[in-house]
ZAMARGU-4260 file (C-alpha; in steps of 0.2 Angstrom, whole numbers, plus 5000, padded with zeros to 4 digits):
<rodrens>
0) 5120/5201/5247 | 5106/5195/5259 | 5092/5184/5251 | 5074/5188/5257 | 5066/5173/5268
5) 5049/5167/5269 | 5043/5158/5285 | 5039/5142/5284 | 5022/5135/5281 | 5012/5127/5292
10) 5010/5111/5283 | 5024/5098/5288 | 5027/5094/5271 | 5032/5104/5258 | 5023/5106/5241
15) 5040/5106/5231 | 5057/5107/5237 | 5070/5113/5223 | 5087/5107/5226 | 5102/5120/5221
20) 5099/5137/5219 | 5110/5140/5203 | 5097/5148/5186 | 5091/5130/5183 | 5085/5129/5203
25) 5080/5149/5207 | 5069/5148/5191 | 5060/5132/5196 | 5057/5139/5213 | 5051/5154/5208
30) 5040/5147/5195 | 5034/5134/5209 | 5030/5149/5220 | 5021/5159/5207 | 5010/5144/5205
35) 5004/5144/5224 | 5016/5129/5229 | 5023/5130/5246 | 5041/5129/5239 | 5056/5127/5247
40) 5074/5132/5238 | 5089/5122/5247 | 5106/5128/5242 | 5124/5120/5249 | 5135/5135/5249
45) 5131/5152/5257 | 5124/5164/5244 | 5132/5175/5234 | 5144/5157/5231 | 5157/5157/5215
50) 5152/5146/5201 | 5165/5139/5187 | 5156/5150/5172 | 5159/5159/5157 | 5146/5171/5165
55) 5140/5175/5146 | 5121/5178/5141 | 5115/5176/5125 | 5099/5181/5119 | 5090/5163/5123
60) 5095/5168/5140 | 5092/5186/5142 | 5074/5181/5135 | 5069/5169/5149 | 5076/5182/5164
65) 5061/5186/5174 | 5057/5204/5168 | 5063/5217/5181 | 5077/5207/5185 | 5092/5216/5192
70) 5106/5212/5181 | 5124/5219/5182 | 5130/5220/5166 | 5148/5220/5166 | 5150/5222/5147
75) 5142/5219/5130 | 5148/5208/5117 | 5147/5218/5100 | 5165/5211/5092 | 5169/5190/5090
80) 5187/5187/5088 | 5187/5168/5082 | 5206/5161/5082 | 5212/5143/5075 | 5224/5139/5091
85) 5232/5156/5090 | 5233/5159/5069 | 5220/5165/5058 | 5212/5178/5068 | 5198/5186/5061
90) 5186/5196/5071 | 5168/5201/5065 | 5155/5213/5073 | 5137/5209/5078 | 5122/5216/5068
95) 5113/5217/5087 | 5125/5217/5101 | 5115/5204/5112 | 5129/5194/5122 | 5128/5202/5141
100) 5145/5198/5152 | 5140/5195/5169 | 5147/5186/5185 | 5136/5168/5189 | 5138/5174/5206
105) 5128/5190/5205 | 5116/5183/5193 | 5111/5166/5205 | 5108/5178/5218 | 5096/5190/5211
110) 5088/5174/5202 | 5087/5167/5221 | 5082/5186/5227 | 5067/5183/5212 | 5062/5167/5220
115) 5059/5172/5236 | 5051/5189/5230 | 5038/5176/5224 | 5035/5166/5241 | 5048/5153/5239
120) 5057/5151/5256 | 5075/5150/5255 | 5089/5140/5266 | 5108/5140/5260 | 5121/5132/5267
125) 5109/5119/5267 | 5116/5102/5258 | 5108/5087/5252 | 5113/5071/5260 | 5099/5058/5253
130) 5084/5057/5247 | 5069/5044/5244 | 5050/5042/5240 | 5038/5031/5248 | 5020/5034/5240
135) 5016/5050/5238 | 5028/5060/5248 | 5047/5063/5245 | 5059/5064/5260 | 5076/5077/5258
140) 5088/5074/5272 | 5102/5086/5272 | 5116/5092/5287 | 5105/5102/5295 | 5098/5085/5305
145) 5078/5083/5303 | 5072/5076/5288 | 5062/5088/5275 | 5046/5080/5266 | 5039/5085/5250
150) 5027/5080/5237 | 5039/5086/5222 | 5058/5086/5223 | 5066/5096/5208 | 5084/5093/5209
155) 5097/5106/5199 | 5112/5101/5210 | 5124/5100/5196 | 5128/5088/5183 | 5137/5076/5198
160) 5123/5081/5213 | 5114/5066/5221 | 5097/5071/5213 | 5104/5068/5195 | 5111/5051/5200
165) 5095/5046/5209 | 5086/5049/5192 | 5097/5039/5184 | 5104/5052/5173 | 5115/5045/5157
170) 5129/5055/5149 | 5134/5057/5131 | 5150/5068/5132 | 5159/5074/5147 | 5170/5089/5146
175) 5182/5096/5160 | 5184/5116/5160 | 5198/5125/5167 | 5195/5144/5173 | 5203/5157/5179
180) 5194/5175/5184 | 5211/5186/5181 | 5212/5205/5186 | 5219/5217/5172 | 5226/5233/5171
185) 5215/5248/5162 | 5227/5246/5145 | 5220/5228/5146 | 5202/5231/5151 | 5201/5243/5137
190) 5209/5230/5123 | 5195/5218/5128 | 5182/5229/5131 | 5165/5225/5120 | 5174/5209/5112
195) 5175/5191/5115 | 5187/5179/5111 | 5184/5159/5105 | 5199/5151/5100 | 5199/5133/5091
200) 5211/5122/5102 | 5224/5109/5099 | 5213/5095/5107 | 5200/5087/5098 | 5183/5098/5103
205) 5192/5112/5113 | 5191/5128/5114 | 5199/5146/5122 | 5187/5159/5126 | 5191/5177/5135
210) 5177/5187/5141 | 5178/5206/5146 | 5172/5211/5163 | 5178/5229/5166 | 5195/5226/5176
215) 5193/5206/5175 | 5193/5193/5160 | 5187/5176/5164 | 5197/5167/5152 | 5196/5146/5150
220) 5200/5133/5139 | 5188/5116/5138 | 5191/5100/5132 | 5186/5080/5134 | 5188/5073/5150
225) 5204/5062/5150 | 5216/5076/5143 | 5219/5085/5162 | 5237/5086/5159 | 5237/5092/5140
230) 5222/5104/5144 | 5232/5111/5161 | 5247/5115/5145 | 5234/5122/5134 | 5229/5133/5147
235) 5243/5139/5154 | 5248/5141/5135 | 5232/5151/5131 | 5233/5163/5145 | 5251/5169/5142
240) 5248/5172/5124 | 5233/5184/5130 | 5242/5190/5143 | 5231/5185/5156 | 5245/5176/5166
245) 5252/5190/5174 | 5243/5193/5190 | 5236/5181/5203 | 5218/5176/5196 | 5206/5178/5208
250) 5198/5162/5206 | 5206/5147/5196 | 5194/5131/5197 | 5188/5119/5185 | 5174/5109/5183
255) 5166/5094/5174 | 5150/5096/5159 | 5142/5086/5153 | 5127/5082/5140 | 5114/5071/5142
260) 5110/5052/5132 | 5094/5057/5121 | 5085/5046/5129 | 5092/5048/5150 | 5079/5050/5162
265) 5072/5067/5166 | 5061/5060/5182 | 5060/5047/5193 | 5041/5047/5202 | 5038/5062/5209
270) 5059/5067/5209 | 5064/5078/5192 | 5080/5085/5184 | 5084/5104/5176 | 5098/5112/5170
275) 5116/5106/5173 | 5107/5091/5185 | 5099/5085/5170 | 5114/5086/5157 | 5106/5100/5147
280) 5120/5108/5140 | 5125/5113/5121 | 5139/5099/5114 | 5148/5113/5104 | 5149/5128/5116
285) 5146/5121/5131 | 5134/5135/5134 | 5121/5131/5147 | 5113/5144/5157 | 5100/5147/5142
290) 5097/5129/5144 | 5094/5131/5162 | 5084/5144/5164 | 5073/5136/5152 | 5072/5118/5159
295) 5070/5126/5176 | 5054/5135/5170 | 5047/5119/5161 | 5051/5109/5180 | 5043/5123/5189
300) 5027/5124/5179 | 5028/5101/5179 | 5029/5101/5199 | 5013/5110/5197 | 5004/5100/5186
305) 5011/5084/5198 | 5003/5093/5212 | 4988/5094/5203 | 4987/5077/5198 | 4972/5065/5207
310) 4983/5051/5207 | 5000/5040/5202 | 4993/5038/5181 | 4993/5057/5181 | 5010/5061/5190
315) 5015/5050/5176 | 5005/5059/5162 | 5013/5076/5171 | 5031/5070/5171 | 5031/5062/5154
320) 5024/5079/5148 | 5038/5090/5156 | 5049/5075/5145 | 5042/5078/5129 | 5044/5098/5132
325) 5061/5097/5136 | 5065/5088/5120 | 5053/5099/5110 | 5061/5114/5117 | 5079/5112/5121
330) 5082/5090/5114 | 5083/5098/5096 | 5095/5109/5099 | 5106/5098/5109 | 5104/5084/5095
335) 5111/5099/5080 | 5124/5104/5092 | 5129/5086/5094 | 5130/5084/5076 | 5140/5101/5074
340) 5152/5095/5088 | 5158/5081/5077 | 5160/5091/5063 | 5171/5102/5073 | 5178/5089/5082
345) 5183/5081/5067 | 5189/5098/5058 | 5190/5113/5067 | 5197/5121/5054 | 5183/5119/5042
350) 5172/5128/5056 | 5183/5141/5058 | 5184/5144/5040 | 5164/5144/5037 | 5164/5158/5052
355) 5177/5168/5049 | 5176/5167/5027 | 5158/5165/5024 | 5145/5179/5028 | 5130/5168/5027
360) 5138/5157/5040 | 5143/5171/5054 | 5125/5180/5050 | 5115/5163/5057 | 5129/5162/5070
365) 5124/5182/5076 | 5108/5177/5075 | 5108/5163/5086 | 5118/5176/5099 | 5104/5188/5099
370) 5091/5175/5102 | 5084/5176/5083 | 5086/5157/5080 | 5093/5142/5087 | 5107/5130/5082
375) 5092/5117/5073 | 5089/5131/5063 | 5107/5133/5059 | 5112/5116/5056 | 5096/5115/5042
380) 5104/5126/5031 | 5110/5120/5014 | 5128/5127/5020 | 5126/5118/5036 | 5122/5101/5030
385) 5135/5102/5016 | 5149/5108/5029 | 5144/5094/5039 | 5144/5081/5027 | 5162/5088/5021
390) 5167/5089/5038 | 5165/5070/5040 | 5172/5067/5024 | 5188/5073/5025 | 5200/5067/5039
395) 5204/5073/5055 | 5212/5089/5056 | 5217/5095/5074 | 5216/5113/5076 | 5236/5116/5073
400) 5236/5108/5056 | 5233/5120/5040 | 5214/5122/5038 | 5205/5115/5023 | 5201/5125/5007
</rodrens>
């Protein structure tokens, strides 16, 4: 899918550059563009490129889409199947069928499409090799050879990318994913078809989930890092009991998330951080496009509010404003999911049986699906808070143990 191109400005140096062109990165640019900054997307691989995703979009995400955006929807999540490491499974239907299956691949491109539509130009196969500020201007080096100057760098090059460790940014947990994108028969595609499937696993915070794409699942497991070998069993496990093992997946990767220290850096001078590059990323689901499609806009509207500034005190004003709107907007629900993840963590069981076996508890759950509320306002309930401080009272229970109550 080609990506429309803008030329170049006159100007040596850029207004902002945005480095990665994933939902945090397109949305920053594009924002960044819509703003009048000369702006400048940089992406490492060729677009359309394959990204280790779930590819699911819940209502937080389908809200902060650019309108008009072309979206191929592959499927709509209307049924939730919850299993406790293959037993107990007990499935229940949405009130407003919100959750839209797509593939990470189509949707960065026609986020990167929206981008340029709005003036940003865009260079892929284009990888960052360094970066550094000297007074007000930021200089990008990258394999193409000449150095690249700007007066805002927004870096949304993943969780590992070089603009995150620039920042400085601090990690809380670190989880490593293992997906496959596995080709199914019609019978299949027709079992699957309009339901997900989130299965409690045998390690402490992990997970199974299938998701329907026509005549592909993406099917994965996730757990904390330093478990590859029990996770690679799980997996494997997972996927023959689902019958997803039989073919040869057309992709099978895994990948490294992770979720950002309260208090980690979100700027360093004129240099910023959105999405996966920042560590925004829910604890419990590990869900993280809403995340960056929201820190993305936040950075894009900030580089224009640094651009603005008259001197080095406002850059500062600017950046520790886009600081305190990240935590007003997506800090809250990173701090309730954390405090849910050790519940479940701890229990899984008792989260399973407080979806699955209480109505009240699976109607905030839809709710936070379709975009109604957030996990703050889940975890605020009188349910929630006395789940969680049960949760920590009793001992540990790994998913495969009987569930409490």
């Amino acid at each position: 899918m080609p990506v429309p191109s803008h030329p170049s400005p006159t100007p040596r140096t850029w207004d902002v550059i945005v480095v990665g062109a994933g939902p945090a990165g397109a949305t920053a640019a594009r924002v960044a563009a819509g703003n009048g900054c000369a702006t400048l997307l940089l992406e490492r691989a060729t677009i359309p490129r394959y990204k280790t995703c779930g590819g699911g979009l819940i209502g937080a995400s389908l809200a902060a889409l650019p309108p008009g955006l072309p979206l191929n929807v592959l499927d709509t999540a209307g049924l939730f199947t919850f299993a406790l490491n293959g037993r107990a499974e007990r499935t229940r239907t949405s009130r407003e069928p919100t959750c839209a299956l797509v593939f990470r691949s189509e949707l960065d491109a026609a986020l990167t499409e929206a981008a340029a539509a709005a003036g940003a130009t865009v260079r892929d196969a284009t990888a960052l090799t360094s970066l550094d500020q000297e007074g007000d201007t930021v200089t990008v080096r990258t394999n193409r050879g000449d150095p690249l100057r700007a007066r805002v760098v927004i870096g949304a090059d993943g969780s590992a990318g070089r603009v995150a460790r620039y920042v400085g940014v601090r990690c809380a947990q670190v989880d490593l994913a293992l997906e496959v994108e596995a080709p199914v028969d019609a019978r299949t595609a027709d079992r699957w078809r309009g339901r997900v499937l989130l299965e409690w696993g045998p390690l402490p915070g992990s997970f199974g989930w299938v998701f329907p794409k026509g005549d592909v699942c993406t099917a994965g497991v996730v757990a904390a890092r330093g478990t590859p070998v029990a996770l690679r069993a799980y997996k494997d496990d997972f996927l023959r009991r689902h019958g997803l093992d039989t073919a040869t997946p057309l992709h099978d990767t895994g990948h490294l998330t992770r979720c950002r220290q309260p208090d980690s850096p979100l700027a360093r001078g004129r240099v910023l951080v959105a999405g996966d590059a920042a560590a925004l990323l829910d604890h419990w689901s590990r869900e993280g496009i809403s995340y960056a499609l929201r820190s993305g806009d936040l950075a894009g509207r900030a580089a224009a509010r640094v651009l603005a500034a008259p001197d080095e005190e406002a850059v500062r004003a600017a950046t520790d404003h886009y600081g305190r709107r990240i935590d007003e907007v997506l800090g809250a629900e990173m701090r309730a999911s954390a405090t849910l993840m050790r519940v479940f963590a701890r229990n899984p069981a008792l989260v399973h049986t407080a979806l699955t076996r209480l109505p009240p508890m699976w109607r905030r759950l839809d709710a936070y699906i379709a975009g109604h509320s957030g996990v703050a306002e889940i975890m605020t309930t009188p349910l929630a808070r006395a789940a969680a401080a049960l949760g920590t009272a009793l001992p540990a229970r790994p998913a495969g143990g009987p569930p409490h109550g």
